[in-house]
PALUM-605340 format. One record per residue (C-alpha): residue in three letters; chain; x, y, z. Coordinates in nm, 3 decimals. Layout:
<sites>
> aa ch X Y Z
> ALA A X Y Z
...
</sites>
This chain:
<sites>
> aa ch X Y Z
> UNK A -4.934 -0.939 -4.507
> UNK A -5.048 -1.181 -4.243
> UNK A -4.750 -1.363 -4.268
> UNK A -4.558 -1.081 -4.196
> UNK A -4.770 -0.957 -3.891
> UNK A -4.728 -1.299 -3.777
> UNK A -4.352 -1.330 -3.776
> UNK A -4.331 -0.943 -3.630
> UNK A -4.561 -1.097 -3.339
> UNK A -4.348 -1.399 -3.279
> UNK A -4.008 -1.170 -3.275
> UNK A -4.162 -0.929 -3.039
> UNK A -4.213 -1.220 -2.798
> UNK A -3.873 -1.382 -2.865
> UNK A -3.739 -1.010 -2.741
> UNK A -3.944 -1.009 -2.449
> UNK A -3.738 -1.279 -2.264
> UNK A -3.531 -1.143 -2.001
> UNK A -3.377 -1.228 -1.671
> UNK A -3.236 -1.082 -1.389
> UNK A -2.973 -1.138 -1.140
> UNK A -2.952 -1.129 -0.724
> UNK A -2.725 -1.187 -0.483
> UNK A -2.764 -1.184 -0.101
> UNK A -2.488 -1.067 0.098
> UNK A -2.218 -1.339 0.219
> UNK A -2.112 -1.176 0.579
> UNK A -1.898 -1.389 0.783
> UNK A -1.880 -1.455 1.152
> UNK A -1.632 -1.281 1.362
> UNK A -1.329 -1.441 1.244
> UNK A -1.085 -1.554 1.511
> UNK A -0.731 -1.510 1.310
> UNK A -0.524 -1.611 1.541
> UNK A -0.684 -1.972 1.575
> UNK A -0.552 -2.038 1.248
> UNK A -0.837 -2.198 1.098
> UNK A -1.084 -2.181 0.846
> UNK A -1.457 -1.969 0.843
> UNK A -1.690 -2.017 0.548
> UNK A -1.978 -1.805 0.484
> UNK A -2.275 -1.863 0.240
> UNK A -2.479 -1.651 -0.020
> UNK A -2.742 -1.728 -0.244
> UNK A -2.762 -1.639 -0.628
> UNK A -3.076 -1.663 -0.795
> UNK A -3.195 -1.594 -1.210
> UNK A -3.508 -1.531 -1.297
> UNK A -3.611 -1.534 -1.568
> UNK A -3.914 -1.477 -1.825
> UNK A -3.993 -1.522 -2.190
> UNK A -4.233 -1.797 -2.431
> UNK A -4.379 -2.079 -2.242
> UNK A -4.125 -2.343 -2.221
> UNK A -3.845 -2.153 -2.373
> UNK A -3.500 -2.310 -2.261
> UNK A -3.272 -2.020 -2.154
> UNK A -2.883 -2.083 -2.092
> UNK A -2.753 -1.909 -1.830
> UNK A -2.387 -1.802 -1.672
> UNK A -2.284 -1.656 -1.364
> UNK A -1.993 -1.450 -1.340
> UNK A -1.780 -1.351 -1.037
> UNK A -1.512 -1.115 -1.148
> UNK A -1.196 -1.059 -0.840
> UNK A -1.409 -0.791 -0.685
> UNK A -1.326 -0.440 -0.541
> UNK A -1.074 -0.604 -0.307
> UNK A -0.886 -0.715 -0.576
> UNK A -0.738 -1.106 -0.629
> UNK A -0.467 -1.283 -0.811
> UNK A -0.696 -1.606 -0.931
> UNK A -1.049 -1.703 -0.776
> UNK A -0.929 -1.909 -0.443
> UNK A -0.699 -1.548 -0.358
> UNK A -0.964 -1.271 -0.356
> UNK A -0.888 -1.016 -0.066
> UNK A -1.185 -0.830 0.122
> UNK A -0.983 -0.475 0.248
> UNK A -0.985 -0.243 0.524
> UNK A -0.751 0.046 0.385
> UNK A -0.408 -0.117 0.315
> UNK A -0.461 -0.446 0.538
> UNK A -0.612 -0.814 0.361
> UNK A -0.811 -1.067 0.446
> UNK A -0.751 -1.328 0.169
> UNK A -1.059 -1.564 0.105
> UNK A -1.172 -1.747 -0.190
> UNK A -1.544 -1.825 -0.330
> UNK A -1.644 -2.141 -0.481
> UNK A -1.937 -2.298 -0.610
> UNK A -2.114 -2.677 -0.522
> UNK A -1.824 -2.897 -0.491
> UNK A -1.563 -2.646 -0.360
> UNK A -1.463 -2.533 -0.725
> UNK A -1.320 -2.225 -0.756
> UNK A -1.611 -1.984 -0.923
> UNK A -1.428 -1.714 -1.184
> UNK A -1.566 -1.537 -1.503
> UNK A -1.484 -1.609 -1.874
> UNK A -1.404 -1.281 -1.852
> UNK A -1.139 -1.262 -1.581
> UNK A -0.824 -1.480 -1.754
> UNK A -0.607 -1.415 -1.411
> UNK A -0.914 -1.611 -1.213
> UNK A -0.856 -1.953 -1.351
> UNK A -1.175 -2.040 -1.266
> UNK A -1.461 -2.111 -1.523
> UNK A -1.831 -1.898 -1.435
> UNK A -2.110 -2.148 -1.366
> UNK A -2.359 -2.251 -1.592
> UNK A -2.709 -2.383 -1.606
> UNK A -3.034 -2.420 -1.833
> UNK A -3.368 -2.258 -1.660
> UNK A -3.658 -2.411 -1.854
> UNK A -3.944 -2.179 -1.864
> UNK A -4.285 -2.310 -1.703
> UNK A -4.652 -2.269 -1.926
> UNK A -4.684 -1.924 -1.757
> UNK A -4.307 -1.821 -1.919
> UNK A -4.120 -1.805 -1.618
> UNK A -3.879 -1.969 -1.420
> UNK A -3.564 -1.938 -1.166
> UNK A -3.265 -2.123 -1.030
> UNK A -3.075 -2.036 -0.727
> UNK A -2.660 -2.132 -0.639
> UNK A -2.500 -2.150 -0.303
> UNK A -2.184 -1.931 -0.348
> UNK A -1.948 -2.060 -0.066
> UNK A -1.720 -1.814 0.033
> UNK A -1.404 -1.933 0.248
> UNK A -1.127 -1.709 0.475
> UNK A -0.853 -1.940 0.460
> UNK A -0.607 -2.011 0.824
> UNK A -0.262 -1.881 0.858
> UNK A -0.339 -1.504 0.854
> UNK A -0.235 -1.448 1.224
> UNK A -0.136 -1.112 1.182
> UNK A -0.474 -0.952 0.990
> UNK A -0.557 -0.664 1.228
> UNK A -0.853 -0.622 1.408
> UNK A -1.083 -0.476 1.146
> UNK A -1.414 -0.465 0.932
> UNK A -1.325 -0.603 0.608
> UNK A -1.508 -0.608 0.250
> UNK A -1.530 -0.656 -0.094
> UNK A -1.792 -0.545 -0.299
> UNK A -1.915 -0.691 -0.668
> UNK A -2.090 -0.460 -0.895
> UNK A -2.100 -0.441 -1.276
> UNK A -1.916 -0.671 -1.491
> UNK A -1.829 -0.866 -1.143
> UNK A -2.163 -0.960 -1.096
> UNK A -2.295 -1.044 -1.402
> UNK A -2.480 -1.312 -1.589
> UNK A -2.462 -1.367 -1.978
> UNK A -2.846 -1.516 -2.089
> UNK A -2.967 -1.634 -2.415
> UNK A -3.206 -1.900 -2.601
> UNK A -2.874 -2.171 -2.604
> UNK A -2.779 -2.437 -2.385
> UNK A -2.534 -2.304 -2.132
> UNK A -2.307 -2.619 -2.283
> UNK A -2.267 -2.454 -2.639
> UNK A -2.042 -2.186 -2.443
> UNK A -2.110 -1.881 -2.184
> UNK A -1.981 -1.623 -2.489
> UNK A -2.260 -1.739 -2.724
> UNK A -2.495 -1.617 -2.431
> UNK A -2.551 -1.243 -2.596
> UNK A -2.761 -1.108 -2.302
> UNK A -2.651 -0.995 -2.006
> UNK A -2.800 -0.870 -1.635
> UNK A -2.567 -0.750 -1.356
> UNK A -2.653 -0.677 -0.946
> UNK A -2.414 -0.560 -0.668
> UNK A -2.340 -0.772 -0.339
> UNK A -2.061 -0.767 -0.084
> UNK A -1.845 -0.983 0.071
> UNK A -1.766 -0.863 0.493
> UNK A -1.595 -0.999 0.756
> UNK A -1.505 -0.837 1.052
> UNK A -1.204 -0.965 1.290
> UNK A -1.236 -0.855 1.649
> UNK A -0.971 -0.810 1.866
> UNK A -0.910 -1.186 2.039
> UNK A -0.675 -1.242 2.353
> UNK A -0.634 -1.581 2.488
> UNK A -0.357 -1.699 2.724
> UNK A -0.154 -2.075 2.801
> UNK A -0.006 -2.175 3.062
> UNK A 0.256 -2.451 3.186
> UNK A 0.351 -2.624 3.498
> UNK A 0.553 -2.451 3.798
> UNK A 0.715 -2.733 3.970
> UNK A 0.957 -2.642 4.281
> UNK A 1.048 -3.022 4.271
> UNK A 1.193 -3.209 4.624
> UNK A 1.339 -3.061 4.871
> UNK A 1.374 -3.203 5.210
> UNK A 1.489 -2.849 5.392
> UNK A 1.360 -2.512 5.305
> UNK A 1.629 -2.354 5.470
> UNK A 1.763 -2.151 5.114
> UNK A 1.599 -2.015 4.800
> UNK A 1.459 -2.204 4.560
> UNK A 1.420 -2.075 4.218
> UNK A 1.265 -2.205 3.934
> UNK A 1.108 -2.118 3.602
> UNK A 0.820 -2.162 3.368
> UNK A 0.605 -1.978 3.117
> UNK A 0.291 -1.866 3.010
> UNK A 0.202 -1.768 2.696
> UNK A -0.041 -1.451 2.570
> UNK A -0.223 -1.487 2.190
> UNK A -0.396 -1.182 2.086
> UNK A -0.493 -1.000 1.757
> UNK A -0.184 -0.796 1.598
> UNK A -0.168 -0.435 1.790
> UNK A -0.393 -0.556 2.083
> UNK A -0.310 -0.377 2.375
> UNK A -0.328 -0.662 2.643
> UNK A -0.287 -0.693 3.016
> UNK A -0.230 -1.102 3.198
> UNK A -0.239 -1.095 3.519
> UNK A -0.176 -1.379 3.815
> UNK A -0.467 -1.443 4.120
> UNK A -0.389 -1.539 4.446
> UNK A -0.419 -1.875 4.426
> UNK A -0.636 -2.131 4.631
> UNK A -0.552 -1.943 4.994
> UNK A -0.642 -1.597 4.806
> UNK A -0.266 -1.426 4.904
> UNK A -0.297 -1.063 4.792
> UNK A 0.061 -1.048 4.795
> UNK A 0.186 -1.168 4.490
> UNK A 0.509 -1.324 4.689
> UNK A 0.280 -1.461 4.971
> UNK A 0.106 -1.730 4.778
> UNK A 0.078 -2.089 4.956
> UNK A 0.112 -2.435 4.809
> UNK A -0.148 -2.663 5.076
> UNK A -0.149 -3.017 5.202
> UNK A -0.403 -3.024 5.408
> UNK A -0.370 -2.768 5.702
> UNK A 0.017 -2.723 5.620
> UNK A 0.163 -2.482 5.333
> UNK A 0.480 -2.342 5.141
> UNK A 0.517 -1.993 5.109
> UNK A 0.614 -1.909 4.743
> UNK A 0.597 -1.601 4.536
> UNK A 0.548 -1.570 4.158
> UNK A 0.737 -1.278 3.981
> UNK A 0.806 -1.110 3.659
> UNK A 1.173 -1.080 3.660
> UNK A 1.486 -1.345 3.678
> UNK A 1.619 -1.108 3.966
> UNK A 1.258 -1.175 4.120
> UNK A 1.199 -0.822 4.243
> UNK A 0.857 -0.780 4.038
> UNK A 0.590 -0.965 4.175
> UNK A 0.339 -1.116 3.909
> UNK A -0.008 -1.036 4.074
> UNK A -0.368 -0.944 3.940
> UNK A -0.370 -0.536 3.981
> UNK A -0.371 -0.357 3.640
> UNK A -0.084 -0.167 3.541
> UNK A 0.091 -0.228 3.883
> UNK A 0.171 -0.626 3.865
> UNK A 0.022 -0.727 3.579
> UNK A 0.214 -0.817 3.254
> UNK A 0.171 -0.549 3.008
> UNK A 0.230 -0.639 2.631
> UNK A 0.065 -0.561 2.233
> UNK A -0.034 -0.873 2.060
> UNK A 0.124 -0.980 1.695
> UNK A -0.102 -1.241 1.630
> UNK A 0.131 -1.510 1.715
> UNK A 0.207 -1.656 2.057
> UNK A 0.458 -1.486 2.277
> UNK A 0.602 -1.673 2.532
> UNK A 0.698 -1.507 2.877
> UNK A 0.878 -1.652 3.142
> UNK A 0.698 -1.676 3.455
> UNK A 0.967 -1.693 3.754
> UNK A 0.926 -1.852 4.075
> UNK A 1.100 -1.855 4.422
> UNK A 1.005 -2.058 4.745
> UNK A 1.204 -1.833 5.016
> UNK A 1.339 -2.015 5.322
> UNK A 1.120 -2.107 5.595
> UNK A 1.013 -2.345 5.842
> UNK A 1.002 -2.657 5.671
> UNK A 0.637 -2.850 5.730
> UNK A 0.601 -3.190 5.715
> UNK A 0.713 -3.421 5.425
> UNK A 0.410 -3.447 5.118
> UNK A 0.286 -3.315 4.845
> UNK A 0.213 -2.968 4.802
> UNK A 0.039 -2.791 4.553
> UNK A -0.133 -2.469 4.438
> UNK A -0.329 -2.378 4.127
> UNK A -0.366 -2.015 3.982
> UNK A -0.550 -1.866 3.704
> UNK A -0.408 -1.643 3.449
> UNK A -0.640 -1.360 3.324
> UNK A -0.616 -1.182 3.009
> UNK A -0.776 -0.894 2.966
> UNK A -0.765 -0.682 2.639
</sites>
């Protein structure tokens, strides 16, 4: 009968091991899409876990597609209604981090061994890197998310080496996190060189061409707009290229015909366009009417184009 009470004792304490699962959030940084480049955001996963003094405990990490949905582990999407953001999360390493439970992630969970201390406890912690991958131009200025719960944030736990295989791991623990980015609306603006080239009488027109070019989010309303150059003209066809005390009268326009001055004044000379994303090239034209002609030289200007969104 002792025997027996001893063996009940010893199973009641084998049952008592347990851990748990938590996840802190992985939130990105605004994410300019139309740069084209990568953004990778961190989270932390820790186990703890409890049980005999010195027990070793085997434990697996899952990350199923979450609620955004995926086709493998590097092509999860956080969602804002019907638009994607495609990212993928990985583990030390950069390798892809699935579940032995999600066949379509071709990605293995990871595993580890947490070796309980003399007072019967002990935790681990793993970076999850998450990454939002370039060459999504056209993602719309939203708040985007994913969110794990459930069987997609899980870990499988048992008295086995974590080697012997995650499905031999009979316990499991699950938590909820999310996975947020949110892409602002971004405007930037390029611009080229206006050169008249030589002329040695200003006595007819002289046209010539170049182009700027607006970059902002897909379905940004967005406004450029031209300043008055070094001299400060407020009339958009009244600017001055200087050498010294001496100038060229030019004029900067919207139009080949050159009737719409390119200025600074919303929604009078301003260009007006809605972003896509991707860069849109207009044409910036230029004329230098005829004038007095000043003295031979170089003569130059410099304006700023203005985006505003």
């Amino acid at each position: 009968m002792l025997i027996i009470a001893g063996l009940l004792a010893a199973t009641g304490h084998v049952a008592a091991q347990s851990c748990t699962l938590s996840v802190t959030p992985m939130i990105f940084n605004p994410i300019d899409v139309t740069a084209n480049a990568q953004v990778d955001a961190t989270a932390t996963a820790t186990v703890t876990c409890s049980g005999l003094p010195l027990q070793l405990v085997g434990v697996c990490i899952d990350l199923g597609p979450g609620s955004g949905g995926a086709t493998d582990a590097t092509s999860r999407f956080m969602v804002n209604g019907a638009q994607q953001l495609r990212y993928g999360l990985y583990s030390t390493g950069m390798t892809p981090w699935g579940s032995s439970t999600w066949a379509g992630g071709a990605a293995n969970p990871v595993g580890f061994n947490i070796t309980l201390s003399l007072g019967g406890t002990g935790s681990r912690s793993e970076i999850i890197t998450g990454r939002v991958y370039g060459g999504q131009p056209t993602a719309a200025p939203l708040a985007y998310a994913s969110t794990f719960t459930g069987l997609e944030a899980r870990i499988r736990y048992g008295l086995l080496s974590f080697l012997l295989g995650c499905n031999l791991l009979t316990n499991s623990q699950t938590t909820t996190f999310t996975v947020t980015a949110n892409v602002p609306p971004t405007c930037r603006v390029t611009t080229n060189l206006l050169e008249f080239g030589s002329a040695g009488i200003l006595g007819s027109a002289r046209d010539v061409a170049s182009n700027l070019t607006p970059t902002c989010t897909n379905g940004t309303a967005y406004q450029v707009g031209l300043d008055g150059g070094l001299a400060g003209a407020t009339n958009p066809a009244q600017r001055r290229m200087a050498k010294g005390t001496e100038f060229v009268t030019y004029g900067l326009y919207r139009d080949a015909g050159r009737t719409l001055p390119f200025g600074s004044t919303p929604g009078v000379d301003t260009l007006v366009g809605t972003g896509t994303g991707l860069a849109q090239a207009v044409a910036i034209h230029g004329r230098v009417p005829p004038q007095t002609t000043p003295s031979p030289g170089l003569y130059a200007d410099t304006v700023v184009a203005t985006v505003v969104y």
